[in-house]
C-alpha positions as MATLAB code, in Angstrom:
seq = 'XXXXXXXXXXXXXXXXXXXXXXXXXXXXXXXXXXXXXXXXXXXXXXXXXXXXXXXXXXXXXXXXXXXXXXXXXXXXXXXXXXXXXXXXXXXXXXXXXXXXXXXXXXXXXXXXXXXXXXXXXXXXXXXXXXXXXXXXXXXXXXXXXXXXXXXXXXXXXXXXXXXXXXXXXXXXXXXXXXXXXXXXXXXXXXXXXXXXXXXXXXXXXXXXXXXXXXXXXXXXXXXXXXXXXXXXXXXXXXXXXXXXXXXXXXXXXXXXXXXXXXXXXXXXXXXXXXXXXXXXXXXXXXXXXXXXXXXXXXXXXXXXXXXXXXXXXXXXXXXXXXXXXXXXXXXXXXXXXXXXXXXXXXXXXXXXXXXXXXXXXXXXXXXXXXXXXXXXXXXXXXXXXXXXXXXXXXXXXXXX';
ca = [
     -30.999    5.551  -23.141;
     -28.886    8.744  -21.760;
     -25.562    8.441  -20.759;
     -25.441    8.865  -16.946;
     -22.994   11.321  -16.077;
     -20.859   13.039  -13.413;
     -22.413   15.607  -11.779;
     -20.316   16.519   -9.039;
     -17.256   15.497   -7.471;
     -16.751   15.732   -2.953;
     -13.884   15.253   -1.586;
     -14.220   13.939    2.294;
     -11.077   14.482    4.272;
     -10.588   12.657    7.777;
      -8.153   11.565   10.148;
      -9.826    8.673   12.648;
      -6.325    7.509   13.359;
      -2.792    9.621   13.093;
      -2.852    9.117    9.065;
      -4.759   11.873    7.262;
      -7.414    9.941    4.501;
      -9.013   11.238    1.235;
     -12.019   10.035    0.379;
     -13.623   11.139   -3.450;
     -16.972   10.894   -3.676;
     -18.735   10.611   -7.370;
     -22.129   11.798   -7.776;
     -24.308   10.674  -10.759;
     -26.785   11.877  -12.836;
     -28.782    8.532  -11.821;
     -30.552    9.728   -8.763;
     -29.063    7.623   -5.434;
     -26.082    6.379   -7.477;
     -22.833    7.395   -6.123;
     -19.399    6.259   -5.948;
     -16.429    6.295   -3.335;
     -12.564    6.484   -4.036;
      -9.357    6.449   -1.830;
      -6.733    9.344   -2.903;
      -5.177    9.080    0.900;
      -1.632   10.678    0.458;
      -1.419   11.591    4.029;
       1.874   13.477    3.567;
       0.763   15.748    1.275;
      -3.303   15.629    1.708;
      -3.813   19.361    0.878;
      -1.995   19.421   -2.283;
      -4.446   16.100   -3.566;
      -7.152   18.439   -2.412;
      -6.302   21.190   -4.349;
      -5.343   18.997   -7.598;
      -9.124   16.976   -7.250;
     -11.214   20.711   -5.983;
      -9.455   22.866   -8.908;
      -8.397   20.969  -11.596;
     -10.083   17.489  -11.824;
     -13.462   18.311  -10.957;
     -14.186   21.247  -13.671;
     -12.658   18.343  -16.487;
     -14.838   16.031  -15.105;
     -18.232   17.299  -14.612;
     -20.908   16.123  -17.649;
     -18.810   13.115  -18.591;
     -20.438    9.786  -19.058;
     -19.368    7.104  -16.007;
     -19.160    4.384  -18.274;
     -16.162    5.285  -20.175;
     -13.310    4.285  -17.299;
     -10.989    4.222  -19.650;
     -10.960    6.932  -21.524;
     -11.616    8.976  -18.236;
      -8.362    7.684  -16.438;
      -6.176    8.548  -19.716;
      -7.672   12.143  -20.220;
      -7.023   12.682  -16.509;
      -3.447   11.386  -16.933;
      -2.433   13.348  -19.805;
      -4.822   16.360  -19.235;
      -1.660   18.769  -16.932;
       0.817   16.849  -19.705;
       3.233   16.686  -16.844;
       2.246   13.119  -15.232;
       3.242   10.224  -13.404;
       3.554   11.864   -9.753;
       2.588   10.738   -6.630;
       0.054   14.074   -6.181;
      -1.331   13.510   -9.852;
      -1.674    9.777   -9.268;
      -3.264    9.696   -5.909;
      -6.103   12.706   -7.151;
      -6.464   10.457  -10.052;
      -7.427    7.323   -8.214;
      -9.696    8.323   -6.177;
     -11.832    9.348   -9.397;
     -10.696    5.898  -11.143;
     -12.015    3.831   -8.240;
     -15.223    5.641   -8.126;
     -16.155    4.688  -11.391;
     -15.508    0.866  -10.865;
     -17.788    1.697   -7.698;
     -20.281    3.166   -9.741;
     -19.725    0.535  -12.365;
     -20.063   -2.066  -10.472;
     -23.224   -0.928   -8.861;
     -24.881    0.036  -12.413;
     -24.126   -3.708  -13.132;
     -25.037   -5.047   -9.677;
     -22.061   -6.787   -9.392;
     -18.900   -6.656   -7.570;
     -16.022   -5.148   -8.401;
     -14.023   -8.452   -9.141;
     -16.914   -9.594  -11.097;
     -16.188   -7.513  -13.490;
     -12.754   -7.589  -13.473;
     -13.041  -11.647  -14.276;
     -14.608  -13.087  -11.545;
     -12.987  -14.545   -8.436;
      -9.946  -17.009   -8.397;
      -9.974  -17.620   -4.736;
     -12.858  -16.997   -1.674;
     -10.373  -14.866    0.381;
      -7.286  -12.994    0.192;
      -4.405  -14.428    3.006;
      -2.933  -11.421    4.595;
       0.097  -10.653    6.313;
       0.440   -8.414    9.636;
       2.927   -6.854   11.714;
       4.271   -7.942   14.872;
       6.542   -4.954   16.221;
       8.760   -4.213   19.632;
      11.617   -2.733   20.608;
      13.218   -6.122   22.064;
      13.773   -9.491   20.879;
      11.399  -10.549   23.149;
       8.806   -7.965   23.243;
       9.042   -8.964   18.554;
       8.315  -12.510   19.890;
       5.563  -11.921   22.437;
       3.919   -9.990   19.927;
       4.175  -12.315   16.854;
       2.891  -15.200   19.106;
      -0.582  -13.270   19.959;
      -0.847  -12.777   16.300;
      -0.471  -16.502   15.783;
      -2.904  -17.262   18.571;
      -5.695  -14.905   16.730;
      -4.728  -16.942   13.514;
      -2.520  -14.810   11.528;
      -0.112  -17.463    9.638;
       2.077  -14.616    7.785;
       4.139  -11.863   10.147;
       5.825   -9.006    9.228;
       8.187   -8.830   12.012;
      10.148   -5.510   12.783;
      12.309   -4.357   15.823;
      12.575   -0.732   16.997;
      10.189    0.698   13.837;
      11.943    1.096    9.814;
      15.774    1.594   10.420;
      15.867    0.549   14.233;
      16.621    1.913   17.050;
      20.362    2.098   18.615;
      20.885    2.951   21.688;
      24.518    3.990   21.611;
      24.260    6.720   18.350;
      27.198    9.095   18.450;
      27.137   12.216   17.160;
      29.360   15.231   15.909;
      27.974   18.697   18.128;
      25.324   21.037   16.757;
      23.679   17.870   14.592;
      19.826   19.004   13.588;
      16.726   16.894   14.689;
      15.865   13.981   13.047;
      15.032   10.725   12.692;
      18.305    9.096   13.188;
      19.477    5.353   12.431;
      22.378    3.407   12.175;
      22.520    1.362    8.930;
      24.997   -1.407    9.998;
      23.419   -1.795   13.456;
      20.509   -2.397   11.461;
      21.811   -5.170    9.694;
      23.128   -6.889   12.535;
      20.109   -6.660   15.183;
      17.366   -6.980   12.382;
      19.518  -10.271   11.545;
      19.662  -11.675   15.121;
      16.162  -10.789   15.224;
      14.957  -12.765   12.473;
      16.963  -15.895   13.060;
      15.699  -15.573   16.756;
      11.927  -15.658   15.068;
      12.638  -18.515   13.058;
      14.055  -20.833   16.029;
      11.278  -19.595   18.002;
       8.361  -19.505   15.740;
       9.079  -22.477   13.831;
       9.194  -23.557   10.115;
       5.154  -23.237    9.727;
       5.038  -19.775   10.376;
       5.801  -17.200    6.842;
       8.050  -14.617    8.211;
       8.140  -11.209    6.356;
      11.091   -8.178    6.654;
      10.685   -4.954    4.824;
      14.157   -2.889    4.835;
      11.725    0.149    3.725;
      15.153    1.341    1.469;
      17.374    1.901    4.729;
      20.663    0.643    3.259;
      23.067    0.899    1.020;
      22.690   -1.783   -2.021;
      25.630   -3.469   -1.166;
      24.402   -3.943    2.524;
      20.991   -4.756    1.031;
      22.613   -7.380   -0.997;
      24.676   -9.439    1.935;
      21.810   -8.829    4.211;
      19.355  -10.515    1.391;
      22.175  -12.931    1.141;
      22.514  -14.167    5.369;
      18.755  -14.372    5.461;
      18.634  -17.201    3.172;
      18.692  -19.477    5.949;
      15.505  -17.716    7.814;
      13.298  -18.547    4.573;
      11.270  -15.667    4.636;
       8.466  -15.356    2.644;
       9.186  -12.249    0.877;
      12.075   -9.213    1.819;
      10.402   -5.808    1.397;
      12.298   -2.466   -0.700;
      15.432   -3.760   -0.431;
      16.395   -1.121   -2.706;
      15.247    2.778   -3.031;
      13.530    2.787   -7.079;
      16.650    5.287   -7.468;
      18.740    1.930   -7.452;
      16.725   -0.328   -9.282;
      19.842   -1.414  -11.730;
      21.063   -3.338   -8.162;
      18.572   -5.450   -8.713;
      19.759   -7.484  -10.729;
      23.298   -8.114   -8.512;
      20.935   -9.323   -5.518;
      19.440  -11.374   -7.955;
      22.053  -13.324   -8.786;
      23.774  -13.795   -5.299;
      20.785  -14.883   -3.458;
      17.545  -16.969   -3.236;
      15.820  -14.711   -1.119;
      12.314  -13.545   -2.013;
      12.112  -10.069   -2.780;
       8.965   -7.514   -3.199;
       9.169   -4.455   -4.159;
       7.080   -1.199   -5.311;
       5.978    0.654   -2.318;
       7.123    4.051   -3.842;
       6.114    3.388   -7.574;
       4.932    6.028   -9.282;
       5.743    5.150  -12.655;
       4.843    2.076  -14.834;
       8.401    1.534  -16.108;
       9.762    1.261  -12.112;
       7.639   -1.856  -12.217;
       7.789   -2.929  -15.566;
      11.190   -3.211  -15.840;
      11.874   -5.365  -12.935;
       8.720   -7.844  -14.004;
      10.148   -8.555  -17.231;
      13.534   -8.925  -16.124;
      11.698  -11.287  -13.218;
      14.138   -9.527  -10.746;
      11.493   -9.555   -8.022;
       9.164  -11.552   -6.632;
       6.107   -9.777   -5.686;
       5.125   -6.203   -6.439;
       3.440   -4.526   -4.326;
       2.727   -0.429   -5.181;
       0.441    1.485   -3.133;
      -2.566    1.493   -5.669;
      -3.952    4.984   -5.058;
      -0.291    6.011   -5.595;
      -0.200    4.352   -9.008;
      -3.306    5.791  -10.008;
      -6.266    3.652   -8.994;
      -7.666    0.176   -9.895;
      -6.915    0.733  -13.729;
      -3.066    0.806  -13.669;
      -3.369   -2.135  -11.036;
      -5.157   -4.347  -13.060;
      -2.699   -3.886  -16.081;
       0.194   -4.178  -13.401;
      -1.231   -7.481  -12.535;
      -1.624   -8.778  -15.944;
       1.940   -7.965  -16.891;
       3.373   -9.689  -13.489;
       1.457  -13.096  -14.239;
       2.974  -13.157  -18.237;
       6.730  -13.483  -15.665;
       5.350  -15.773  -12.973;
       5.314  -13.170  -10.637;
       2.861  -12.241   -7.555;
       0.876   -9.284   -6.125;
       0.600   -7.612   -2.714;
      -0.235   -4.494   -2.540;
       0.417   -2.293    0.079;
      -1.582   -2.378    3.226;
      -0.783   -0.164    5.888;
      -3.035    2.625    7.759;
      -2.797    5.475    5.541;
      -4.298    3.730    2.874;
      -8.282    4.706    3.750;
     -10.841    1.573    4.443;
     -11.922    2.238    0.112;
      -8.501    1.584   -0.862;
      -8.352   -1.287    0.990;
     -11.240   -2.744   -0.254;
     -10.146   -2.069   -3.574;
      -6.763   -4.050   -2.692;
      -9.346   -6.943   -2.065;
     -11.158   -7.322   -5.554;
      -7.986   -7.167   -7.296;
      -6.405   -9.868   -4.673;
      -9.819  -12.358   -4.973;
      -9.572  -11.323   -8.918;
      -5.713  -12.069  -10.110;
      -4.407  -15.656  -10.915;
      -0.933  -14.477   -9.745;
      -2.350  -12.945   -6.254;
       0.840  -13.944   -3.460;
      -0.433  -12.200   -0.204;
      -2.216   -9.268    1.109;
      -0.992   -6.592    4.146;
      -3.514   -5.719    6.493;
      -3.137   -3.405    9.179;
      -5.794   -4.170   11.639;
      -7.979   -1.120   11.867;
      -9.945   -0.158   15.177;
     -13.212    0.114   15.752;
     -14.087    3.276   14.977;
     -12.837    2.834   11.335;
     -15.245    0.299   10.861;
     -17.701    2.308   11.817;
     -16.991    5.179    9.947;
     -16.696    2.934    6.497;
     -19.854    0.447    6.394;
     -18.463   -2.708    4.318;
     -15.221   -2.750    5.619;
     -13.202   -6.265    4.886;
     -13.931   -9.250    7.089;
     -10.572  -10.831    8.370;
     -11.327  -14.734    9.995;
      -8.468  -16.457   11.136;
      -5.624  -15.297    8.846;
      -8.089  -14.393    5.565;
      -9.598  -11.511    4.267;
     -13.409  -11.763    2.341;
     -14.974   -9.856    0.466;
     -18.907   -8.884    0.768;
     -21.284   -9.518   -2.344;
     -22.475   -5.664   -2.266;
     -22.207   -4.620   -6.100;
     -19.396   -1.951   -6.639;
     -16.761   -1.857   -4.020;
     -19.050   -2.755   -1.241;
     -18.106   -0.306    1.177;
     -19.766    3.377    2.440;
     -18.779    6.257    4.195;
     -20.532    7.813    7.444;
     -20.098   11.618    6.669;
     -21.374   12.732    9.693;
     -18.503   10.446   11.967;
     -15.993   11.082    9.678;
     -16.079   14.474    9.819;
     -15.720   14.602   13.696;
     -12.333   14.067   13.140;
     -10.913   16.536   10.427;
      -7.252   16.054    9.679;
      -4.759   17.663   11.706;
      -1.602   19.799   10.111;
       2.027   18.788   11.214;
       5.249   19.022   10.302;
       6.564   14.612    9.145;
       8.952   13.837   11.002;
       9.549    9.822   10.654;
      10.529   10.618    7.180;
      13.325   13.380    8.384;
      15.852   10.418    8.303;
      19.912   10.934    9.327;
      22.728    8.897    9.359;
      24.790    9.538   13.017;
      26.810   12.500   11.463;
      23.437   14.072   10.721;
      23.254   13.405    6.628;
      19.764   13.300    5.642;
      18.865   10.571    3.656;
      15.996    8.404    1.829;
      13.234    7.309    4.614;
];
């Protein structure tokens, strides 16, 4: 029998909400028999572009779709510069195309052929938001209500907001935050949640790298009392060595990997069991391949996915986050962001969520389509990021 081979790689680039997604699209040599990737880097969508159009595609084209593997490290090593957010994000979008195709070859799911499932569903965590104590709690109880048991609670979006910022004349634009306000409202805030709320509810924080370690570490250290279920990026991966000084001063759950781009951010920190949970972006990593291996390293330590959830990564992505989380042993929780009805119909097979669960359809491969013709009524948008542009209140940028 003849290999069945790439024949041509699309890229499909849409915006249905304010994030910018990238879509790969695989086709075979097997008439019908296509596959669908996520390489959404929203921040820097026309550089993944450029990287999958000109440099991927012309290595790619004649190459049998069996060989996964092999594929994924010729891709990684092919510029010999590697292990960047760009690279990885054009590389996973190929990666999880082939599991697609794979999996529909084999007629099976995706996390059949990873192992086969160890759980139904995936629980998933979502965000309750506000810019008030009570507006965070009038929130988080609607979420309850619609049966959400895990909230990720945040006040005032990542760093807060202060309403009383001083700062010196002529200071440029920017997102500015206070660091130590931070710490002290995002505290009351919590402890608030936790009275309110009760002891039932798993309440989630991420600090999205906002402070200083040493502030990381005390706050880590006065939330011991809220029990929440896991504290998110304490740290920037610049400061990873900190790690292991919040480690030993409190019992606070910590996840971390957002910004991994590298297997020795993660690697480290798993075999040192300095975290709790990791939880990379998986198009950022470089697709379903590196994820699985992530996952089987983190269960040798005892520790727990949960991949990162939010909007900009595309409907495939997340539906890739869901074979690996019905798939690993050492699965811990799943974020969801709650996508609107256009999305789902734009991406045929999106993830069922019923009362605080996310399940998986039986559709072989990753179970989900694209509708080309909708998705391309909203082409992405160019603008200048500005969330990111992040200032202290005497105007120094620093790490969003």
């Amino acid at each position: 029998m003849s290999a069945v081979t790439i024949q041509d790689l699309q890229i499909i680039l849409t915006q249905p909400l304010n994030q910018r997604l990238i879509v790969v699209k695989l086709i075979t040599s097997e008439p019908g028999l296509r596959g669908l990737g996520c390489a959404t880097f929203t921040q820097r969508f026309h550089a993944v572009h450029a990287l999958l159009e000109k440099h991927l595609k012309p290595l790619l084209i004649g190459r049998d779709v069996s060989r996964i593997e092999d594929i994924w490290q010729t891709m990684m090593v092919n510029g010999y510069w590697r292990n960047g957010p760009v690279v990885n994000n054009a590389i996973s979008g190929v990666d999880m195309a082939l599991w697609d195709i794979k999996g529909k070859m084999a007629k099976m799911p995706v996390y059949q052929l990873l192992g086969g499932k160890s759980r139904e569903a995936a629980a998933v965590y979502v965000h309750a938001n506000g810019d008030t104590i009570s507006e965070v709690m009038d929130n988080a109880q609607q979420l309850l209500e619609s049966g959400y048991r895990h909230l990720r609670l945040h006040m005032g979006g990542y760093g807060g907001k202060h309403p009383n910022l001083v700062h010196p004349d002529g200071v440029p634009s920017g997102a500015y935050y206070d660091p130590r306000a931070y710490v002290r409202n995002m505290l009351k805030m919590l402890e608030t949640a936790r009275d309110t709320l009760g002891d039932e509810v798993e309440l989630l924080h991420d600090i999205h790298e906002r402070l200083h370690p040493v502030d990381a570490m005390a706050f880590a250290k006065a939330l011991e009392p809220v029990n929440l279920f896991f504290l998110e990026d304490a740290l920037a991966p610049e400061d990873l060595d900190w790690f292991e000084r919040i480690r030993a001063h409190t019992t606070t759950r910590l996840a971390m990997g957002e910004l991994f781009v590298h297997p020795l951010e993660w690697r480290t920190l798993v075999e040192r069991r300095l975290i709790d949970f990791i939880r990379m972006h998986i198009s950022a990593i470089g697709g379903i391949t590196p994820a699985r291996n992530a996952a089987i390293l983190a269960q040798a330590y005892g520790i727990r996915t949960a991949w990162h959830g939010p909007h900009d990564v595309s409907p495939v992505g997340h539906a890739a986050n869901l074979h690996l989380d019905v798939w690993a042993p050492n699965f811990g929780i799943q974020e969801w962001c709650r996508f609107p009805d256009l999305v789902y119909e734009m991406f045929p097979g999106m993830p069922e969520v019923r009362n605080g669960y996310m399940y998986p359809n039986d559709q072989p491969g990753l179970g989900i389509e694209i509708d080309e013709a909708l998705a391309a009524k909203y082409p992405c948008i160019d603008e200048v990021i500005t969330w990111t542009q992040t200032r202290l209140p005497d105007g120094t940028p620093v790490r969003p």
